[in-house]
C-alpha positions as CSV (number, residue, x, y, z in Angstrom):
1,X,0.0,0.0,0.0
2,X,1.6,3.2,-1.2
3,X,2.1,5.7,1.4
4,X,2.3,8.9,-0.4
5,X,0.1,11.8,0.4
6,X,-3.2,12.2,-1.6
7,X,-3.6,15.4,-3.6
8,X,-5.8,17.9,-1.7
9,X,-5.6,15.8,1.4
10,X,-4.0,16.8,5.1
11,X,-0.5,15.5,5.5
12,X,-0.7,12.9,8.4
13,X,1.6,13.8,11.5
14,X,4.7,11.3,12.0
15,X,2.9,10.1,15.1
16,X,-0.5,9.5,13.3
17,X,1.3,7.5,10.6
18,X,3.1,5.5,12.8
19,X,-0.4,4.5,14.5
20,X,-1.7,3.7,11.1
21,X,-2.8,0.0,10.2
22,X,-0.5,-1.8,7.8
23,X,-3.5,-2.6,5.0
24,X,-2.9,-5.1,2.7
25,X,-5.0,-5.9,-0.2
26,X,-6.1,-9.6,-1.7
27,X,-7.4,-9.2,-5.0
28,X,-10.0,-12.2,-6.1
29,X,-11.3,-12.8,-9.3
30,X,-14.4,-14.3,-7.8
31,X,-16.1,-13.9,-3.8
32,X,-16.3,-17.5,-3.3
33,X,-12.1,-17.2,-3.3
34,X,-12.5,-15.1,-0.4
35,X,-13.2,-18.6,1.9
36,X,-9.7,-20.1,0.5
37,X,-7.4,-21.4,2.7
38,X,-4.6,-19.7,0.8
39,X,-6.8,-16.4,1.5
40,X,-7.6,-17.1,5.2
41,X,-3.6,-17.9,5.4
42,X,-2.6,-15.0,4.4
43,X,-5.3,-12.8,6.4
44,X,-4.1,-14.7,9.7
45,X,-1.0,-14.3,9.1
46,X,-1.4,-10.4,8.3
47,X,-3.3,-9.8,11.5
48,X,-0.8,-11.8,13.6
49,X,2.4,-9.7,12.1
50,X,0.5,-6.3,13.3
51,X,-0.8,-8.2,16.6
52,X,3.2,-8.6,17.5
53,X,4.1,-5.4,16.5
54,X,1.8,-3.7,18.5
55,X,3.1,-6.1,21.2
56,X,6.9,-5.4,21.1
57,X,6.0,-1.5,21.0
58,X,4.3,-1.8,24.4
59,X,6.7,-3.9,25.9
60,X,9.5,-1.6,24.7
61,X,7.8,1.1,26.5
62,X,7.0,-0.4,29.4
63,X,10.6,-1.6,29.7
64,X,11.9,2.1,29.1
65,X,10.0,3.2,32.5
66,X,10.9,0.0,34.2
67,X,14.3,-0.1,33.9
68,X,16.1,3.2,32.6
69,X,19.0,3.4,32.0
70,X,21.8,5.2,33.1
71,X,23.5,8.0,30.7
72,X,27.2,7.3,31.8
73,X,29.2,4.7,29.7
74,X,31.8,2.4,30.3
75,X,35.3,3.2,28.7
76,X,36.2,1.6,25.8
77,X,39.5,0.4,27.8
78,X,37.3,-0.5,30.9
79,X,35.1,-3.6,29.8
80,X,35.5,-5.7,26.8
81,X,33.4,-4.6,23.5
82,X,30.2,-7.0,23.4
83,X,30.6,-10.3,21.3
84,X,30.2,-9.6,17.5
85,X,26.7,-12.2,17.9
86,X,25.0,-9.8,20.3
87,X,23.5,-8.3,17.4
88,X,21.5,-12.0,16.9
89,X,19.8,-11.6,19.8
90,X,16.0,-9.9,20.1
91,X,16.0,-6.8,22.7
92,X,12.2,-6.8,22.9
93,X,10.7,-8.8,25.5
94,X,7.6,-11.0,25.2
95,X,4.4,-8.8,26.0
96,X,2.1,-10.1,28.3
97,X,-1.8,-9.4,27.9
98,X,-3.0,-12.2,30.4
99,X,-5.3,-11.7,32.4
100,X,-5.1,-14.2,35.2
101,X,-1.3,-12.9,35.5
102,X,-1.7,-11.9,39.2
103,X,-1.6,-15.2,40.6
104,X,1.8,-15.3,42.3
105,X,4.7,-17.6,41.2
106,X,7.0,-20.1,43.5
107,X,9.6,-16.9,42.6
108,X,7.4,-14.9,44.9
109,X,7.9,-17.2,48.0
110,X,11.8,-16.5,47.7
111,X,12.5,-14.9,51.0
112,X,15.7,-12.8,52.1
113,X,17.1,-9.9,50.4
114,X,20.9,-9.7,48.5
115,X,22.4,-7.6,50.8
116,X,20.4,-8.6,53.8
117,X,23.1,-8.9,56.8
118,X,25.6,-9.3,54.9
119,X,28.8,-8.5,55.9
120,X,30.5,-8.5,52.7
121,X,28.4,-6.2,50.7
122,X,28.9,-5.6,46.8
123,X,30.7,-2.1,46.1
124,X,28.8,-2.3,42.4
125,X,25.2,-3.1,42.9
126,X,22.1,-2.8,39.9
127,X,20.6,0.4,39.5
128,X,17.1,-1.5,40.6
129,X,17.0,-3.5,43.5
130,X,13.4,-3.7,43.0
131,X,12.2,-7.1,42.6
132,X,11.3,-8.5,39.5
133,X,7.8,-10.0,39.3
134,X,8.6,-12.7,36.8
135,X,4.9,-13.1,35.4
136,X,5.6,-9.2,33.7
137,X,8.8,-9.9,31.2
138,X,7.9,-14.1,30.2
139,X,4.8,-14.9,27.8
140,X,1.6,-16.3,28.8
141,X,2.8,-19.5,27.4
142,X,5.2,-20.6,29.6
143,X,3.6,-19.3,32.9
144,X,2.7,-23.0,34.1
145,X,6.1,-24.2,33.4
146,X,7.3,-21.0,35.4
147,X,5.3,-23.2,38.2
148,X,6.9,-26.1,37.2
149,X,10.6,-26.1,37.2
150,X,11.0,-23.1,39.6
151,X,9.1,-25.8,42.6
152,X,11.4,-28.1,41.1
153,X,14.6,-26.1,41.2
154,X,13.8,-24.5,44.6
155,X,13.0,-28.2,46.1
156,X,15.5,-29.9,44.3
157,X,18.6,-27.8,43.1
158,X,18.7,-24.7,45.6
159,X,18.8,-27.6,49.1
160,X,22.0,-26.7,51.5
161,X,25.6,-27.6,49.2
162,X,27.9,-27.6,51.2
163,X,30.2,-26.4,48.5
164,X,28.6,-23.1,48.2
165,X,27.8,-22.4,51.9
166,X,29.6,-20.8,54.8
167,X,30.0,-23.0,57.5
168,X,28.5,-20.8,60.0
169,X,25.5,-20.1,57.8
170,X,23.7,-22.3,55.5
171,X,20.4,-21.8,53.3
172,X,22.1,-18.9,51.8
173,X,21.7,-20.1,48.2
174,X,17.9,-20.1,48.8
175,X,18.1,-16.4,51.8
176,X,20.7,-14.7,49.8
177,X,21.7,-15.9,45.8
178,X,18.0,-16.0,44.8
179,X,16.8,-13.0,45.7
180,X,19.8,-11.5,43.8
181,X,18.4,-12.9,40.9
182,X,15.2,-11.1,41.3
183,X,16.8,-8.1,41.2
184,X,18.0,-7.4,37.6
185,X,16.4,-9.5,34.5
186,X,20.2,-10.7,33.3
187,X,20.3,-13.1,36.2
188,X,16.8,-13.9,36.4
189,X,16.6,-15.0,32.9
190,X,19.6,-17.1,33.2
191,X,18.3,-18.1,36.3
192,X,15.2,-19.4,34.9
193,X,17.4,-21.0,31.9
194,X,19.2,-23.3,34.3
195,X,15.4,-24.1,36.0
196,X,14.3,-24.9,32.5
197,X,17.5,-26.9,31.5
198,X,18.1,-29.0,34.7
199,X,14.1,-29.9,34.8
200,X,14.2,-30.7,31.5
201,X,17.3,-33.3,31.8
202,X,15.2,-35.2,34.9
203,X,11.9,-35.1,32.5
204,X,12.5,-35.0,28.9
205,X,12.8,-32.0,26.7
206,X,8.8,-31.7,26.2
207,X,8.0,-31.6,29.7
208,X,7.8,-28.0,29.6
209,X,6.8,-25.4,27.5
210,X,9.9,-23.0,28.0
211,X,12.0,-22.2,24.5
212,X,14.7,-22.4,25.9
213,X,16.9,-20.7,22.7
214,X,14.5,-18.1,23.3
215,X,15.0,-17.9,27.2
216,X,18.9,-18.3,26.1
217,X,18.8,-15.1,23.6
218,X,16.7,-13.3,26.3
219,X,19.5,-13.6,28.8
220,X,22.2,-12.6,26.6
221,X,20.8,-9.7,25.1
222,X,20.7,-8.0,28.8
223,X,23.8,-9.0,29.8
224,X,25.5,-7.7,26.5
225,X,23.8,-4.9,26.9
226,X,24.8,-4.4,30.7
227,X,28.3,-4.2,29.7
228,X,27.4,-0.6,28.2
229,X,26.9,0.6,31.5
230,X,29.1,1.0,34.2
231,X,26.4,0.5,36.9
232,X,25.3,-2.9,36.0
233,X,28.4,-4.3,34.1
234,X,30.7,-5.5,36.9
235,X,27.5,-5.9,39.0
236,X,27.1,-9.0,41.0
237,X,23.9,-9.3,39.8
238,X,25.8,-9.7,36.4
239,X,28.7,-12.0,37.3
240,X,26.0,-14.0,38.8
241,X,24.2,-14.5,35.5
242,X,27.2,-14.8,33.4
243,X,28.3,-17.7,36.0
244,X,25.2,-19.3,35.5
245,X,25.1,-19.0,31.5
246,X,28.6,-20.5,31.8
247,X,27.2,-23.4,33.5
248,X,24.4,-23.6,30.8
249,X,27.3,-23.9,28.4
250,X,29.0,-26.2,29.5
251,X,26.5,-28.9,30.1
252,X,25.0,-28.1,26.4
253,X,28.4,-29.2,25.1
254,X,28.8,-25.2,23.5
255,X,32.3,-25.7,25.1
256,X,33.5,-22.5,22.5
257,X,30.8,-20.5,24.4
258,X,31.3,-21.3,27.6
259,X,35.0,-20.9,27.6
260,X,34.3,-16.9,26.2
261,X,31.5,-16.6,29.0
262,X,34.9,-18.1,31.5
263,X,37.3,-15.5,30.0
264,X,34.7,-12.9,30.6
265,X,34.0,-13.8,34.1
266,X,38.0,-13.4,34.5
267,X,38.1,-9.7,33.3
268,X,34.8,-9.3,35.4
269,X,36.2,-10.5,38.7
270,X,39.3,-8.9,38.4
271,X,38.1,-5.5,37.8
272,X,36.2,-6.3,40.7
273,X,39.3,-6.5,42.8
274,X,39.4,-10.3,43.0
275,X,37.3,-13.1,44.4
276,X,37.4,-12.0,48.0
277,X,35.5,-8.5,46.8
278,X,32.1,-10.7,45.5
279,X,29.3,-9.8,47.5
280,X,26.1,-11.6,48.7
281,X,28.3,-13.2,52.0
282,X,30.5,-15.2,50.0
283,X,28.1,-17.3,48.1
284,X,29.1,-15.4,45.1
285,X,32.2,-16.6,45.0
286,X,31.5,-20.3,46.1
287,X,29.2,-20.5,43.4
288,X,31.7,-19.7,40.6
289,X,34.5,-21.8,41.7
290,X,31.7,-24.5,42.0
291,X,31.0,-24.0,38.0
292,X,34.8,-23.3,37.5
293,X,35.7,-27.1,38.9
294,X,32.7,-29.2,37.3
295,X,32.7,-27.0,34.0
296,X,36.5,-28.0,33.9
297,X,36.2,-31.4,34.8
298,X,33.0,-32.0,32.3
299,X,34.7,-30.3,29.1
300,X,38.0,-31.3,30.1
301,X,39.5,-28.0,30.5
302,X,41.4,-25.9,32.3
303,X,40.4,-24.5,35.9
304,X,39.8,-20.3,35.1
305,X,40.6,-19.0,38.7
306,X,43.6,-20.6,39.7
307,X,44.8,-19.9,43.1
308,X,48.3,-18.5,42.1
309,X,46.1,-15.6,39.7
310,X,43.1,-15.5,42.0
311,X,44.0,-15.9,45.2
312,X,40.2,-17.0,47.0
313,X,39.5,-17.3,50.8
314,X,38.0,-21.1,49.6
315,X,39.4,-23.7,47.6
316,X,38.3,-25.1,45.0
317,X,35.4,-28.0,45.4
318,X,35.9,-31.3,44.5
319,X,33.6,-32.0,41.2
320,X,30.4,-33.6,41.2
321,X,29.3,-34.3,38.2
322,X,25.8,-35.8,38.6
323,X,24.6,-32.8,41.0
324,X,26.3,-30.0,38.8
325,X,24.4,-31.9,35.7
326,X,20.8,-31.8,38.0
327,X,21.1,-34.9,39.0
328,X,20.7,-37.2,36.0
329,X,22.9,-38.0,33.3
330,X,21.2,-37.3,30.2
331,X,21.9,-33.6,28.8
332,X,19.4,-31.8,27.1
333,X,20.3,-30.1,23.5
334,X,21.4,-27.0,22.9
């Protein structure tokens, strides 16, 4: 449909003709070719392109006032340039129009707050620590698989390791780590990634409706575009989600990925100061050297935060394979 102005008409306002409906004309040589499937195809299909466009311009919005973002950038010689693939991955966020979307998710019963008597608090925080409410940024299609593999993960995967607690305090994965991930949508997405993954593993891949490459693309698009701000890039919000992505990685068998996401995490940490200057009580820190020693043992290479280069207050856990993998052997596909 052309969109020049009609002679003797009044020129439409940018604003007005970015409202306008898309039209698109079917020409039939007959009415009863109106009821063909080739027709009714093509209508669906018209209806649906401007139903998702509408869609991705409100979710853009909303995301503008939910999380601004800060003016000041990050020095070329401070954080790496993003990967050259960031530029794959979607930046819009599934809209959500359903109406039943107030019923609270297992996420919600997460009690405890990131910095919550810590006595090792992060120097570099989010700009939010608002909660997320999960049910806002997923679609409507995977909300009872939300359900699903977060019960599973919090019953299942999140129980006391001794590997990632302090002796003198345990349940912080549950009290301290997951609330963190609430907090900024990079480590809630990958978050909800590992959910997915490890509940797929135990069940089979269609025991949930999750897409998964979508979740993935999700959670890399935030984090590659945190590290174009200075307030979120060597967050511990984001180390947490590029830890977990790592992990992701590695049990995919994307060894090429995961060993960029490892190299990252090095740069990241040591801006940081070193593994001693994580936050979150020193769960942060537990949790990567958990993914550094399994991820190393699984794809056979080499341990990323040596003690001699990053010297840690722990050492490095044994491996354990089966509980790092969810507890069953059978990977799921990248």
């Amino acid at each position: 449909m052309s969109t020049d102005t009609i002679p003797g008409s009044k020129a439409s306002s940018p604003n007005e003709q970015r409202n306008a409906t898309d039209f698109q004309f079917l020409n039939f040589s007959h009415p009863s070719d109106a009821k063909d499937s080739r027709a009714r195809k093509t209508v669906r299909s018209h209806v649906t392109k401007q139903q998702h466009q509408r869609e991705h311009a409100a979710a853009a919005a909303r995301r503008t006032q939910s999380f601004p973002q800060p003016e000041d950038r990050v020095e070329t010689d401070d954080i790496p340039a993003p990967r050259p693939h960031a530029a794959t991955y979607p930046s819009n966020r599934p809209a959500m129009d359903d109406p039943d979307m107030d019923m609270p998710l297992p996420l919600s019963r997460i009690t405890g707050s990131p910095e919550e008597s810590s006595q090792s608090p992060s120097p570099i925080s989010s700009p939010s620590e608002q909660r997320i409410d999960p049910s806002t940024i997923y679609p409507a299609a995977w909300r009872s698989s939300l359900n699903t593999v977060t019960e599973y993960y919090l019953n299942f995967m999140a129980a006391d390791m001794p590997d990632m607690e302090r002796p003198d305090r345990r349940g912080l994965l549950r009290s301290r780590f997951l609330p963190l991930c609430l907090t900024d949508p990079a480590p809630l997405h990958a978050f909800v990634l590992m959910a997915a993954s490890h509940y797929g593993n135990a069940n089979g891949p269609q025991s949930h409706n999750i897409d998964i490459q979508h979740l993935r693309s999700m959670a890399m698009s935030e984090v590659n575009g945190a590290l174009q701000h200075r307030s979120r890039s060597l967050s511990d919000q984001m180390i947490a989600a590029v830890t977990m992505l790592a992990s992701y990685e590695a049990l995919s068998g994307n060894h090429d990925i995961f060993r960029t996401h490892m190299t990252g995490l090095r740069q990241m940490v040591g801006m940081r100061g070193g593994l001693p200057a994580l936050g979150v009580d020193g769960i942060l820190e537990r949790a990567l050297l958990w993914v550094d020693a399994n991820a190393a043992h699984i794809t056979g290479s080499r341990i990323y935060f040596d003690n001699n280069t990053f010297p840690s207050s722990v050492e490095h856990p044994r491996p354990h394979p089966r509980r790092f993998s969810g507890g069953s052997p059978r990977r799921q596909s990248p």
